[in-house]
KENU-215589 format. One record per atom (N, C-alpha, C, O): residue number from 0; residue in three letters; atom name; x, y, z. Coordinates in nm, 3 decimals, decimal comma, m for minus. Last residue first. Layout:
REM KENU-215589
SITE   i  aa at       x       y       z
SITE NUM ala CA       X       Y       Z
...
***
This chain:
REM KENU-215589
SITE   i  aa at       x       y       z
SITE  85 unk  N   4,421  11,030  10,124
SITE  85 unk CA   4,290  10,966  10,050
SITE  85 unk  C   4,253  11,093  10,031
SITE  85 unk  O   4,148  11,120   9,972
SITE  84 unk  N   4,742  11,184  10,045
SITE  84 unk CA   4,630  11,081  10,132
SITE  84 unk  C   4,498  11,023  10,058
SITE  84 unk  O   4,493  10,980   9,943
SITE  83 unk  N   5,056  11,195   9,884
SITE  83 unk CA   4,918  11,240   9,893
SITE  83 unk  C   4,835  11,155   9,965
SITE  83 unk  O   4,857  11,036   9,947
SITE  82 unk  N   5,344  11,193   9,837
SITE  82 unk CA   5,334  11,218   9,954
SITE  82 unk  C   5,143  11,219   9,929
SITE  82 unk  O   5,111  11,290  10,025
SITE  81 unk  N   5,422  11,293   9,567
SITE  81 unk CA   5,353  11,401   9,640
SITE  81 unk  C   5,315  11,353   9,762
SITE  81 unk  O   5,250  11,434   9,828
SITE  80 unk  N   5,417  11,021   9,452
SITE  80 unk CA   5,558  11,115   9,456
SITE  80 unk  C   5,516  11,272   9,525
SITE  80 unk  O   5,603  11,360   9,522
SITE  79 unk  N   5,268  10,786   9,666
SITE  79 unk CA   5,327  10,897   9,560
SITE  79 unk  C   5,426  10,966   9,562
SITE  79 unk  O   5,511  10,977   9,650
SITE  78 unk  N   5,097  10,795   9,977
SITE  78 unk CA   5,202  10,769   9,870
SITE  78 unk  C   5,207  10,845   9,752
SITE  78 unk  O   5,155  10,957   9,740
SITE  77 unk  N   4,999  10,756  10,323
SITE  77 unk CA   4,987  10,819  10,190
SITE  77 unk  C   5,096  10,763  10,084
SITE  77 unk  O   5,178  10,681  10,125
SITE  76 unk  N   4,960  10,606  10,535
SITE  76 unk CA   4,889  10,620  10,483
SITE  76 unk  C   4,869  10,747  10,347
SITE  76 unk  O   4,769  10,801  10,300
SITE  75 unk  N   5,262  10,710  10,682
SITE  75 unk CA   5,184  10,602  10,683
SITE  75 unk  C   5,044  10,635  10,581
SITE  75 unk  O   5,060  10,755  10,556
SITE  74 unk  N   5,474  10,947  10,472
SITE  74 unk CA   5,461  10,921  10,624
SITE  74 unk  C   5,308  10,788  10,593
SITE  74 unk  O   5,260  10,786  10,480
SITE  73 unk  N   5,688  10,855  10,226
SITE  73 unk CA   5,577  10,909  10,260
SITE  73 unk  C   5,544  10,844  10,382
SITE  73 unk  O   5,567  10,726  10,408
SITE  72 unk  N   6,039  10,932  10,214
SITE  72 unk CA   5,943  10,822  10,257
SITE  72 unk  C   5,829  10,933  10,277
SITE  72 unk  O   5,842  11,047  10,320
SITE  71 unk  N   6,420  10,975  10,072
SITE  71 unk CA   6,230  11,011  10,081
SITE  71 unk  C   6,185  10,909  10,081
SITE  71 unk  O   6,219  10,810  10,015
SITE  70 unk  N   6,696  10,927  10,274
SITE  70 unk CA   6,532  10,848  10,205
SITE  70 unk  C   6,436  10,939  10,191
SITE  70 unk  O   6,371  10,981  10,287
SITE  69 unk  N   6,945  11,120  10,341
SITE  69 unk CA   6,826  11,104  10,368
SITE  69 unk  C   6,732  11,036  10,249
SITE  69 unk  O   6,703  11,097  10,145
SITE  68 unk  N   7,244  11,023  10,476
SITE  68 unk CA   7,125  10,960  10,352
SITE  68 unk  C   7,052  10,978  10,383
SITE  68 unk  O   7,011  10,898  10,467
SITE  67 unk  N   7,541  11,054  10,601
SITE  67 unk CA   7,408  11,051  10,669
SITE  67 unk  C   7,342  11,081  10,504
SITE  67 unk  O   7,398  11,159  10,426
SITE  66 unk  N   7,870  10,843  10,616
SITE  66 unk CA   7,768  10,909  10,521
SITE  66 unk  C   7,621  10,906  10,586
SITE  66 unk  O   7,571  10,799  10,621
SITE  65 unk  N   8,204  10,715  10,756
SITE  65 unk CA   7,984  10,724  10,720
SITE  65 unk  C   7,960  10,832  10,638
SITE  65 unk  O   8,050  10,906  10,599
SITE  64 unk  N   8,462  10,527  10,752
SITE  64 unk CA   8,387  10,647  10,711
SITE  64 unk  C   8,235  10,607  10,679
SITE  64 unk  O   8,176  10,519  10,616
SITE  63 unk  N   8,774  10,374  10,888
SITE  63 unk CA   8,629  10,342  10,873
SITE  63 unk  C   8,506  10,485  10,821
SITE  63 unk  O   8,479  10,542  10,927
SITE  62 unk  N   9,095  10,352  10,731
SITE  62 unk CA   8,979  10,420  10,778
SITE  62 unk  C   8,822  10,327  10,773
SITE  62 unk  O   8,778  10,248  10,689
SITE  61 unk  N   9,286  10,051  10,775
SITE  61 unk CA   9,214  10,136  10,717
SITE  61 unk  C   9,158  10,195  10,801
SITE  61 unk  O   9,145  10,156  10,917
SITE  60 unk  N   9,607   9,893  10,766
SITE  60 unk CA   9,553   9,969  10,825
SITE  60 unk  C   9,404  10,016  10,694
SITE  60 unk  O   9,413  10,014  10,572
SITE  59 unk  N   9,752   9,505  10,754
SITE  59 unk CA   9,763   9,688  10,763
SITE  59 unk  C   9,645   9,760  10,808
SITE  59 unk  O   9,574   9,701  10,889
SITE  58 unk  N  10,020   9,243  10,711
SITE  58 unk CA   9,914   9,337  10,835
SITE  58 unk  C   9,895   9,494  10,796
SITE  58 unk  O   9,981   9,582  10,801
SITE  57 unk  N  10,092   9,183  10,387
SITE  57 unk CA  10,142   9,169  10,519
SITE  57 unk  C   9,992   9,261  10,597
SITE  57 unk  O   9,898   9,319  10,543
SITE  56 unk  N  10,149   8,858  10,168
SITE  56 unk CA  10,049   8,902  10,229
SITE  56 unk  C  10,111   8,971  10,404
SITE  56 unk  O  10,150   8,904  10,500
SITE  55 unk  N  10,261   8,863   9,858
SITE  55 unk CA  10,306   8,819   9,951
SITE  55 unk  C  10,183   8,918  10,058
SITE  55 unk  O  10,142   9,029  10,025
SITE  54 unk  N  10,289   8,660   9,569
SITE  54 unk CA  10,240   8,744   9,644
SITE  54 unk  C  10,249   8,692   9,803
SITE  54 unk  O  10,248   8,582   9,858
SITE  53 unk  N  10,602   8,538   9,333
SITE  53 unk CA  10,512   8,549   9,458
SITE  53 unk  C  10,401   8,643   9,531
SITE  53 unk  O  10,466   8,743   9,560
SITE  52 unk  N  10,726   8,611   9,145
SITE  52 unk CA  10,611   8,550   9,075
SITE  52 unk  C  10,539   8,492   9,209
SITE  52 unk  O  10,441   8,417   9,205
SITE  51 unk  N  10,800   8,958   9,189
SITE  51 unk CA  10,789   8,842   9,113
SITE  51 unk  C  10,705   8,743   9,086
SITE  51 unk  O  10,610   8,765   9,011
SITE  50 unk  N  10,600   9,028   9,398
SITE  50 unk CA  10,712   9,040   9,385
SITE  50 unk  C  10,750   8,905   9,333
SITE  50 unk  O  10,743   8,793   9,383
SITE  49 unk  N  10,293   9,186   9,484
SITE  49 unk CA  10,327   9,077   9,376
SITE  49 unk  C  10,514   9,111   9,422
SITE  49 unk  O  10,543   9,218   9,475
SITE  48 unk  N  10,136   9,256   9,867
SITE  48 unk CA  10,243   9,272   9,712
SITE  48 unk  C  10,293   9,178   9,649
SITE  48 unk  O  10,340   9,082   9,710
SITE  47 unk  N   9,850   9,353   9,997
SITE  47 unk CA   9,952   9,223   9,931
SITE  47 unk  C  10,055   9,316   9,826
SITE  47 unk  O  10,040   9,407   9,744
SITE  46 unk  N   9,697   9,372  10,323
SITE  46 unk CA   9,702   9,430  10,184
SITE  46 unk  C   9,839   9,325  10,098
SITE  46 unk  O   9,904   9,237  10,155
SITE  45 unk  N   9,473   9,299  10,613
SITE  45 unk CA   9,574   9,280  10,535
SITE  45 unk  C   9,590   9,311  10,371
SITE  45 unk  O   9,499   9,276  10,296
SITE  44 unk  N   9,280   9,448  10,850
SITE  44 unk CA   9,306   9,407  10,739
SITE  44 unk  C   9,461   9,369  10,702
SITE  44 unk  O   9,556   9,413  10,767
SITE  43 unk  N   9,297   9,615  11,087
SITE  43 unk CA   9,232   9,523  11,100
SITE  43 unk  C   9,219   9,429  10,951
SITE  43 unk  O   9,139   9,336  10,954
SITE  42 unk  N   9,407   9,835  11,243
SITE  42 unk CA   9,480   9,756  11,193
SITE  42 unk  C   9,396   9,609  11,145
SITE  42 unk  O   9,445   9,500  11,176
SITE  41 unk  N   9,202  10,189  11,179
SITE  41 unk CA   9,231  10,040  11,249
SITE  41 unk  C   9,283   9,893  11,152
SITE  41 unk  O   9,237   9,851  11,046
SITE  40 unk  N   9,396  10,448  11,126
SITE  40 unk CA   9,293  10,360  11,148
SITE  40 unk  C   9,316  10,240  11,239
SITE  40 unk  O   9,398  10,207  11,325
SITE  39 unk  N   9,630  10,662  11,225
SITE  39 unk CA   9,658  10,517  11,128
SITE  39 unk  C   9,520  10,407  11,097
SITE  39 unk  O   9,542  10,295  11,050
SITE  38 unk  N   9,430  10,887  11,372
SITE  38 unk CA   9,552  10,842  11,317
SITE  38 unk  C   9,577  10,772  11,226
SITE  38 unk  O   9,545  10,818  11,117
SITE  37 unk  N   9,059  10,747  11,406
SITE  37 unk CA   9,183  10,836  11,393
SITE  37 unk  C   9,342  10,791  11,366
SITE  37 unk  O   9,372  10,674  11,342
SITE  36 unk  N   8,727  10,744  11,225
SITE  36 unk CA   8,887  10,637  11,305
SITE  36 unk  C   9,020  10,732  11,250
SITE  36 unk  O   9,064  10,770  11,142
SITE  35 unk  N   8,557  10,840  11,055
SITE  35 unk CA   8,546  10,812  11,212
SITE  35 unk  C   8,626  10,733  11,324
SITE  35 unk  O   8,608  10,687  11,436
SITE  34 unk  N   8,526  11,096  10,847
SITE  34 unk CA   8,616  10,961  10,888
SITE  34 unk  C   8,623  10,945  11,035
SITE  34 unk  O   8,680  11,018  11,115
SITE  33 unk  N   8,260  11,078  10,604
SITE  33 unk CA   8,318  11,164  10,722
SITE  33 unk  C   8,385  11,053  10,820
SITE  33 unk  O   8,328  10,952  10,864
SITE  32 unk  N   8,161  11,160  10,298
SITE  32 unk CA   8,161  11,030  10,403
SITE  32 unk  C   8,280  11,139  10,481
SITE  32 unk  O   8,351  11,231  10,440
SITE  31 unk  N   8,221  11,372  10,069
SITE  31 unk CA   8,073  11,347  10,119
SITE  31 unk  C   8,069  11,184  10,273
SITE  31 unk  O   7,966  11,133  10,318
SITE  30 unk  N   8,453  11,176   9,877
SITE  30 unk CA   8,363  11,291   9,880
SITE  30 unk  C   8,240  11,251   9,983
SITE  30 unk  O   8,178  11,145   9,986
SITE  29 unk  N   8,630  10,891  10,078
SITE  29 unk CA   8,566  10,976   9,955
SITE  29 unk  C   8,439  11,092  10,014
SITE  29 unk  O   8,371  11,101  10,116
SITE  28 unk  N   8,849  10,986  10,347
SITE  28 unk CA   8,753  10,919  10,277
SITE  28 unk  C   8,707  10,982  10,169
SITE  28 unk  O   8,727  11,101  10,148
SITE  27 unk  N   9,239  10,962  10,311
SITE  27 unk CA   9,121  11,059  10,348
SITE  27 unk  C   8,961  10,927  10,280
SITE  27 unk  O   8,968  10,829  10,206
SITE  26 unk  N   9,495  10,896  10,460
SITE  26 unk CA   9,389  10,854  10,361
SITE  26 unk  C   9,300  10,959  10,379
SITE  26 unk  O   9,306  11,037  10,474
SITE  25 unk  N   9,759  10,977  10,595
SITE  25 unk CA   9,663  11,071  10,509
SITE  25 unk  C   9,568  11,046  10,444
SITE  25 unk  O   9,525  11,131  10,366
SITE  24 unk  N   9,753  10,711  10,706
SITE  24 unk CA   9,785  10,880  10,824
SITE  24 unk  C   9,692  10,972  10,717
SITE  24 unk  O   9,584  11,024  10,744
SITE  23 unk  N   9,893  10,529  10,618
SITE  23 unk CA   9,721  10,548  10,647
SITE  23 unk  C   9,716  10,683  10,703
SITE  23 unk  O   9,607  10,722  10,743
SITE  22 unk  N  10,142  10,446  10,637
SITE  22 unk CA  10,075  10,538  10,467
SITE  22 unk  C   9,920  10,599  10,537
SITE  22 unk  O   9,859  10,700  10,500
SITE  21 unk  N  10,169  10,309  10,807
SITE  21 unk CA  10,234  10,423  10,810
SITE  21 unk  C  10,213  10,504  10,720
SITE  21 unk  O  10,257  10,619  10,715
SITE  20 unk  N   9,972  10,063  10,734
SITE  20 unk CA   9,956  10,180  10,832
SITE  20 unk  C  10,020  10,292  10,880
SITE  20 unk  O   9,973  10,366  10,966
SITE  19 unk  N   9,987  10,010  10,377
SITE  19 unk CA  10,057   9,964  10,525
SITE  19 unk  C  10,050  10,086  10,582
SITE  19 unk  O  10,091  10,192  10,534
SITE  18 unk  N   9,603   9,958  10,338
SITE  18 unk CA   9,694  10,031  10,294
SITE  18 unk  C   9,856  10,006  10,407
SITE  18 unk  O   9,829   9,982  10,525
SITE  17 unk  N   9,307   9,894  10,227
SITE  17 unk CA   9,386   9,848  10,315
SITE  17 unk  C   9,529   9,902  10,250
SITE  17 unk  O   9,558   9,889  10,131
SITE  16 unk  N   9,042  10,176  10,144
SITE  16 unk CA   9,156  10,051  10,102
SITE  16 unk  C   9,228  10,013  10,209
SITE  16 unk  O   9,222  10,091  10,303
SITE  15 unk  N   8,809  10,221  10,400
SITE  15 unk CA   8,882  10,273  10,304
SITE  15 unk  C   9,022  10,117  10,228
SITE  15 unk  O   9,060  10,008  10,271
SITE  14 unk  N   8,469  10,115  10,431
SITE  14 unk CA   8,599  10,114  10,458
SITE  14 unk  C   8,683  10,125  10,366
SITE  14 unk  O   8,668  10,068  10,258
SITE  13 unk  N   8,162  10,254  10,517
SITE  13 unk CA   8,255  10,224  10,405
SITE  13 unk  C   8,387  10,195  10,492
SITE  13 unk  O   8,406  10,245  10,602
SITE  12 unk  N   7,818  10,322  10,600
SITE  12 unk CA   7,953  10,262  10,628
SITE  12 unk  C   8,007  10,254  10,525
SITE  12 unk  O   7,938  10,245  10,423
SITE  11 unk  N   7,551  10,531  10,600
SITE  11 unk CA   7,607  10,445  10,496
SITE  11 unk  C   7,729  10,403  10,534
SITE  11 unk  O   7,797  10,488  10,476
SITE  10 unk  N   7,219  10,564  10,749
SITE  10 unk CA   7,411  10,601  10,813
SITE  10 unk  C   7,504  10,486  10,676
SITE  10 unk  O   7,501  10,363  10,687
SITE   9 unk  N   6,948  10,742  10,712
SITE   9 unk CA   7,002  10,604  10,692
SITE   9 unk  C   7,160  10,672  10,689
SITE   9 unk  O   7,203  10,780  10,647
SITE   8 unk  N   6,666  10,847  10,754
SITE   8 unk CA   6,788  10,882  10,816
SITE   8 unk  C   6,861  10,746  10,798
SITE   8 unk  O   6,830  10,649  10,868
SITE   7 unk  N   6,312  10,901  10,621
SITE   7 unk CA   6,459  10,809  10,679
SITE   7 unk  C   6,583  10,881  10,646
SITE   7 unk  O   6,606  10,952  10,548
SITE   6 unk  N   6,091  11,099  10,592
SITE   6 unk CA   6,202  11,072  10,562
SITE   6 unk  C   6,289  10,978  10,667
SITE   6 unk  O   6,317  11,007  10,784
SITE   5 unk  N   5,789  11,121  10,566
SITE   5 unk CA   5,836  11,097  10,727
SITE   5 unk  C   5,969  11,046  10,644
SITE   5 unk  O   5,956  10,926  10,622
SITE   4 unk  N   5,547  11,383  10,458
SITE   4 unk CA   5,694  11,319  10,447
SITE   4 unk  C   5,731  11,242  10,587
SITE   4 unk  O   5,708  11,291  10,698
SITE   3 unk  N   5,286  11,497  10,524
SITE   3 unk CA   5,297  11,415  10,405
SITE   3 unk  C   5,443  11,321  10,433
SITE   3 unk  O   5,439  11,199  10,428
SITE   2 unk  N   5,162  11,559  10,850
SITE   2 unk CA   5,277  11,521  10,808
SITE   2 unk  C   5,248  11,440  10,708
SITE   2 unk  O   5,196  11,331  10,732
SITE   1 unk  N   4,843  11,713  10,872
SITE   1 unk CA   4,911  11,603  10,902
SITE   1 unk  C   5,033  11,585  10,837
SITE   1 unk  O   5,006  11,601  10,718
SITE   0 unk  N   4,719  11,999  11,008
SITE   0 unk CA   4,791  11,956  10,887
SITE   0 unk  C   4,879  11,834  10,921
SITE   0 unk  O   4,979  11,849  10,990
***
């Protein structure tokens, strides 16, 4: 019995809002993504505040989060929505 399905495994990245890194402690990621940077994340963004009629730009923090996606794929020489051969 030859394999109809050969599904992909696809890893979805996200980064969470840029937030100031003493707030980052509790971000959490959205539903279903799993957070792969600890404590305060990583300082690798900047976030802004309006104050008055200036914005002002300082250094902050996000989570980085994945998600595992499985693709339906029909394995080589078949297709459809059944996966079917010759």
């Amino acid at each position: 019995q030859m394999k109809k399905r050969c599904d992909q495994k696809l890893l979805i990245r996200m980064k969470t809002e840029c937030v100031p890194c003493s707030l980052n402690l509790e971000t959490q990621c959205p539903a279903g993504y799993t957070k792969i940077t600890n404590g305060t994340g990583i300082s690798d963004c900047r976030y802004y505040l309006e104050i008055k009629t200036h914005t002002l730009s300082f250094p902050g923090c996000r989570h980085h989060c994945v998600k595992e996606f499985e693709q339906p794929e029909c394995c080589q020489g078949r297709w459809g929505p059944d996966c079917l051969g010759k």
